[in-house]
C-alpha positions as CSV (number, residue, x, y, z in Angstrom):
1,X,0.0,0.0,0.0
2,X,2.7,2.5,0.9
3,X,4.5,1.6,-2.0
4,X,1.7,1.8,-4.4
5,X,0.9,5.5,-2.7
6,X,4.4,6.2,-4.0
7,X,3.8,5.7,-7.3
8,X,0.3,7.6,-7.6
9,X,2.4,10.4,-6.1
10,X,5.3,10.2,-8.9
11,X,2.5,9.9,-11.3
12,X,0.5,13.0,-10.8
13,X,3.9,14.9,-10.5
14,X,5.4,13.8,-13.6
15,X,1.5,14.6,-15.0
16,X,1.2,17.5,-13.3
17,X,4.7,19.4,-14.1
18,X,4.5,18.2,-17.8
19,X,0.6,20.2,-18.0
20,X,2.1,23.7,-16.8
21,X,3.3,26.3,-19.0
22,X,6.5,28.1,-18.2
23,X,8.3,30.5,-20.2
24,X,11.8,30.2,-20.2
25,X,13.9,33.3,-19.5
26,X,15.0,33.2,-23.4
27,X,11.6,33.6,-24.4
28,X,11.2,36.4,-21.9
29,X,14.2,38.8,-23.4
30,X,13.1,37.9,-26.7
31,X,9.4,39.5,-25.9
32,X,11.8,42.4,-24.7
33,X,13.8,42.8,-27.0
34,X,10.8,42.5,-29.6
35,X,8.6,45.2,-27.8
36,X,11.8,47.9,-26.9
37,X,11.3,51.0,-29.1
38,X,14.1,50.9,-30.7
39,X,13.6,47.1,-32.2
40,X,10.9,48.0,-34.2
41,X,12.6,47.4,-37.7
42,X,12.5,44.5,-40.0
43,X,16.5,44.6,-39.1
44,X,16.3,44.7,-35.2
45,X,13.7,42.4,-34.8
46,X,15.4,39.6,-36.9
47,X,18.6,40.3,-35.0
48,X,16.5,39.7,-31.6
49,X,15.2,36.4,-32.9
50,X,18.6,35.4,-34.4
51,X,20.0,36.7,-30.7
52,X,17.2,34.1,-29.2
53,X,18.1,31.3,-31.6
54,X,22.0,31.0,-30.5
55,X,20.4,31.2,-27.0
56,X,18.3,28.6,-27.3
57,X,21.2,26.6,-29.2
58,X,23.4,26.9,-26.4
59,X,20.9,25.5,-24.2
60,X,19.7,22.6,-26.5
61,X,23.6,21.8,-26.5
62,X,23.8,22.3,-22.1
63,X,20.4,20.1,-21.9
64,X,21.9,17.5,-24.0
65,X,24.9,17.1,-22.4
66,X,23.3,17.1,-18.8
67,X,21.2,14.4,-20.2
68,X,23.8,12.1,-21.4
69,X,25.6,12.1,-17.8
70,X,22.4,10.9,-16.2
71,X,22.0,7.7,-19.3
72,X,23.2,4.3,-19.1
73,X,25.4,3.7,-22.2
74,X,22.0,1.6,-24.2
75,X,19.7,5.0,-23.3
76,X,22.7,7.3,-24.1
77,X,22.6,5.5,-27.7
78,X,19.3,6.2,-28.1
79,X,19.8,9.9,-27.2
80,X,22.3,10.3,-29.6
81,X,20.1,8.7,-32.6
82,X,17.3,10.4,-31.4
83,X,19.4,13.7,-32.0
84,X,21.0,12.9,-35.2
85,X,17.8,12.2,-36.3
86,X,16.0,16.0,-35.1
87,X,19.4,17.2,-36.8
88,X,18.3,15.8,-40.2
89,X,14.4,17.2,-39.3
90,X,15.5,20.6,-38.4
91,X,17.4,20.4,-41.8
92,X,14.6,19.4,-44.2
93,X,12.2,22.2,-42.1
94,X,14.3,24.7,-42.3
95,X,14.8,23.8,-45.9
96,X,10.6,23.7,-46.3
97,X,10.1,26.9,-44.0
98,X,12.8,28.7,-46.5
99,X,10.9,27.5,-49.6
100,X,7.3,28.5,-48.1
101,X,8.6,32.0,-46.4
102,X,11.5,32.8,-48.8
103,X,9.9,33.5,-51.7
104,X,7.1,36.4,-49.7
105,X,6.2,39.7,-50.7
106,X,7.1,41.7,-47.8
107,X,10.3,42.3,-44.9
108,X,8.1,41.1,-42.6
109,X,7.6,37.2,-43.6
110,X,11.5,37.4,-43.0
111,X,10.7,37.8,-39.0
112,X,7.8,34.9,-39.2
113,X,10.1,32.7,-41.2
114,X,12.9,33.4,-38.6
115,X,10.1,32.8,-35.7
116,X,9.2,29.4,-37.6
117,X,13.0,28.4,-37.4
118,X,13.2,29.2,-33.7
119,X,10.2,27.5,-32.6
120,X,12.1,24.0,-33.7
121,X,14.9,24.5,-31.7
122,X,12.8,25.9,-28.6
123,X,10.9,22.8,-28.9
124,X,13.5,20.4,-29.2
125,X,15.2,22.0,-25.7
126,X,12.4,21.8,-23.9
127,X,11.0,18.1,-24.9
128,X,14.8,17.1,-23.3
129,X,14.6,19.4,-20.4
130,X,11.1,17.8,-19.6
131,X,13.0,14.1,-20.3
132,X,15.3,15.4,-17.7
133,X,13.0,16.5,-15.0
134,X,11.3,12.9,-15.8
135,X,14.6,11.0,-15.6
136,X,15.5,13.1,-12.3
137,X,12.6,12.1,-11.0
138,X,12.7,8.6,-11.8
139,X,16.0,8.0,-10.4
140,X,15.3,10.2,-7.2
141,X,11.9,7.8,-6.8
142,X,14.6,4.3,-7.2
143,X,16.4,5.8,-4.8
144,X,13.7,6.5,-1.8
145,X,11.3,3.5,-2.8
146,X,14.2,0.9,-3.6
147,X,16.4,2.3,0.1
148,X,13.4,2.2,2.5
């Protein structure tokens, strides 16, 4: 019974953290940056969202690695598959968001496409961050219900 009160109470944590919406601090500056005055151009606001995507690059890559320490060497495998294969993706989206934004009338479908390209690696970083929190989770549950 104890045990089985355990997992209910891993459960609807895991459930519970992966149903709230939180906006990461690089989201946050890029709003900023977005809405200052002097970011109203075409220019500025592409260099805020290219500003935003070596951000969110950086923490992809620091996500990543975190992630691979916590692996055994099968699941560290599959991680590294996994992310060849979202390499290839991000490739062939970019390539598809270039071909669908590229070609538009207007300075401004050069922000949206740039928006577009974000949003992949934003999403990326955050599906691993959330595997994180899961695995942290996982292995701080083995070690309270496995040592009692």
């Amino acid at each position: 019974m104890k045990n089985t009160a355990k997992l209910l109470a891993l459960f609807f944590t895991v459930f519970t953290f992966s149903q709230e919406k939180i906006t990461h601090k690089i989201d946050l500056e890029l709003k900023n940056c977005l809405t200052a005055e002097e970011n109203k151009s075409t220019a500025a606001m592409s260099q805020c969202l290219n500003d935003a995507l070596a951000e969110w690059d950086l923490e992809l890559n620091a996500t990543y690695k975190l992630l691979q320490t916590k692996l055994d060497s099968k699941a560290e495998q599959k991680l590294k598959d996994s992310q060849r294969q979202w390499i290839k993706f991000k490739q062939k989206e970019v390539e598809l968001i270039n071909a669908t934004y590229g070609k538009a009338n207007g300075t401004m479908w050069q922000v949206i496409k740039m928006d577009k390209i974000l949003e992949i690696t934003r999403n990326r970083t955050q599906k691993l961050q959330l595997l994180l929190v899961d695995l942290n989770k996982l292995l701080n549950f083995r070690r309270n219900f496995y040592e009692k």
